[in-house]
Structure formats: C-alpha cells, structure tokens
C-alpha distance (Angstrom), angle and dihedral (degrees) to the residues before:
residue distance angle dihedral
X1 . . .
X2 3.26 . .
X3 3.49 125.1 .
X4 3.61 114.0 -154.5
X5 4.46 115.0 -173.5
X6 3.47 126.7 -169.5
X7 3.65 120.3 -159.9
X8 3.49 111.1 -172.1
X9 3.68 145.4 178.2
X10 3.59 119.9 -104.0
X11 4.33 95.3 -124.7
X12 3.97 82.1 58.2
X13 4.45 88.8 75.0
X14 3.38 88.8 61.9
X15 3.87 98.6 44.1
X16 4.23 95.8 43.8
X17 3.59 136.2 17.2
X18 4.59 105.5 -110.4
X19 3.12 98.4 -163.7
X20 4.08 90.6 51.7
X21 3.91 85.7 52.1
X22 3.90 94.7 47.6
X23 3.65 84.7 51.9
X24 4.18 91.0 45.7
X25 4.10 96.9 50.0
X26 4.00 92.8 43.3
X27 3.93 85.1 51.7
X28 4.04 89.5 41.4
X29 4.10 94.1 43.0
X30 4.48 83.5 43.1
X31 3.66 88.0 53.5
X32 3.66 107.0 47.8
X33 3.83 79.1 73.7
X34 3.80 93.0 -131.7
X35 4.04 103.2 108.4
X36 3.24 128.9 32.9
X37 3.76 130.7 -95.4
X38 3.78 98.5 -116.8
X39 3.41 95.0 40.1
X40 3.97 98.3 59.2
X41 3.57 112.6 99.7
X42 4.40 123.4 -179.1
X43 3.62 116.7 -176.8
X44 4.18 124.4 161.1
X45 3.76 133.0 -152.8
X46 3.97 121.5 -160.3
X47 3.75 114.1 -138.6
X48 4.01 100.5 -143.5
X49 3.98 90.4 -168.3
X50 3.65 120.2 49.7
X51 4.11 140.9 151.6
X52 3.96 108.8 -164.5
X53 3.87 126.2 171.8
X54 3.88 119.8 -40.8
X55 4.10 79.0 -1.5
X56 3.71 99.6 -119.8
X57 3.50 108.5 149.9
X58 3.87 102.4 -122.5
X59 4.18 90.2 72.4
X60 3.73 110.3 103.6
X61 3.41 138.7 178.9
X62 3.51 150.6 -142.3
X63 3.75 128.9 -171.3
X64 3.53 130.3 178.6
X65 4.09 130.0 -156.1
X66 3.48 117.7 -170.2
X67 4.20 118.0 -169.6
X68 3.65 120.8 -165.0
X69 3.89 130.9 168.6
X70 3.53 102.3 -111.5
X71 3.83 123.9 -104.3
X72 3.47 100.6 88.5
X73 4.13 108.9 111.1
X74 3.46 121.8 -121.3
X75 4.02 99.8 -107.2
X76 4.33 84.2 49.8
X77 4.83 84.1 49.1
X78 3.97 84.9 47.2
X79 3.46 100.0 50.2
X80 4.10 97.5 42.2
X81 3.40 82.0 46.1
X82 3.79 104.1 52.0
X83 3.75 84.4 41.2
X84 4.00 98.7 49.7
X85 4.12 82.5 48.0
X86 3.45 95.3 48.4
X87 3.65 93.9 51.7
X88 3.78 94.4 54.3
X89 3.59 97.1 44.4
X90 3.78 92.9 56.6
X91 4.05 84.6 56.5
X92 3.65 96.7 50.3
X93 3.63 97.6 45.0
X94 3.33 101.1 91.4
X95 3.80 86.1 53.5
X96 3.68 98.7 46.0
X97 3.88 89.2 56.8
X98 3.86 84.2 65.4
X99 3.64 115.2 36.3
X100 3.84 127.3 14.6
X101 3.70 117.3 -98.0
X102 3.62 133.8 164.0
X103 3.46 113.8 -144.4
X104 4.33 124.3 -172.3
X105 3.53 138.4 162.4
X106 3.67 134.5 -176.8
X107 3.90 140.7 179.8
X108 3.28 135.6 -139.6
X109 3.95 143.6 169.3
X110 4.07 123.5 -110.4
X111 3.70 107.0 -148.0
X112 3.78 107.4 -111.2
X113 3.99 101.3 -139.8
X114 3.97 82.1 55.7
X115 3.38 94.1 50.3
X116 3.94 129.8 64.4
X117 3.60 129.8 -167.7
X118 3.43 156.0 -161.2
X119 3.64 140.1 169.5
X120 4.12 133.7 169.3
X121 4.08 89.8 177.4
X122 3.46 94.2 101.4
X123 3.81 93.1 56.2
X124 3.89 85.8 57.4
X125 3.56 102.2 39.4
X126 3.47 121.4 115.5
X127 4.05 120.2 -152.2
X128 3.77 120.9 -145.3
C-alpha cells in the first residue's frame, strides 16, 4: 500500500485534468521506491459545496491523504512525502500562478491489527 485520496474542490476540474494527477502521484509515490507498485492505490473525490478563505468562489483546493501500514521510519515517511508533494506541486504550478488554490497533503500510518487485507493484483500484474 499506500492509499493516496484527493478531495478536491469542484472549480479545480476545470483548472487541471484529475485523472492526469491521480495518474502523476501514483507514479511519484511508485518512484520514491518506498511501496510497492501493486500496492499503490490514487483515487479523488470532488467536494461540490465548499466555503474557503474570504469565500470567493475562485479559491480551490487540493488536499492529499496518504495511508500506509506502519513500519516505515520516520526519515523513509519524510522523504516519500516530500517527494509525493513535490511531484504534485510541479503539476499545479502552472495553475496556482492563475487562480488561488491551497494545496496540502499529509501521511499517516493505519494500525495493522485494525486493518485486514487482501490483494490478488499482484498475481495479475504484468511488469514492463
């Protein structure tokens, strides 16, 4: 794993493409080499209704959850997540020169014992 959310607001479809930045943070969280390929999963949810800052309706948002089993040591979390972070941010830069958006992430660790899985991707992934 990990599992890596966007919520969103809904002005943000017409500034980016989402699906194009699902498919850049499950690259960026594959290559910082610290979870494995068929364990990465991105998925994003638009938030229709939203109030941000002085509540003009050009602000947007992005905000990023990352879940990992724990295990991993702090210095390994920092770096994935500077990395993951980075990787975004160059994306939405060209938007964030032109409208205001507030963008966030943060990772945290889901307690094994509370959290059973199971996976058959590997069996059907193919390599290359």
């Amino acid at each position: 794993m990990p599992h890596l959310t966007i919520d969103y607001s809904a002005n943000m479809e017409d500034r980016i493409d989402i699906a194009e930045l699902c498919n850049r943070i499950r690259l960026a969280a594959i290559e910082t080499g610290v979870f494995p390929k068929a364990g990465v999963r991105v998925r994003a949810f638009k938030a229709d209704h939203v109030s941000i800052a002085d509540g003009a309706p050009d602000n947007g948002y992005i905000d990023i959850s990352v879940r990992l089993r724990e295990g991993r040591d702090q210095d390994t979390r920092e770096r994935a997540t500077q990395q993951i972070f980075s990787a975004v941010e160059a994306y939405l830069n060209p938007s964030m020169e032109k409208f205001p958006i507030a963008l966030s992430l943060e990772m945290r660790n889901i307690d094994a014992s509370l959290s059973p899985k199971s996976n058959s991707i590997r069996k059907f992934l193919k390599e290359g």
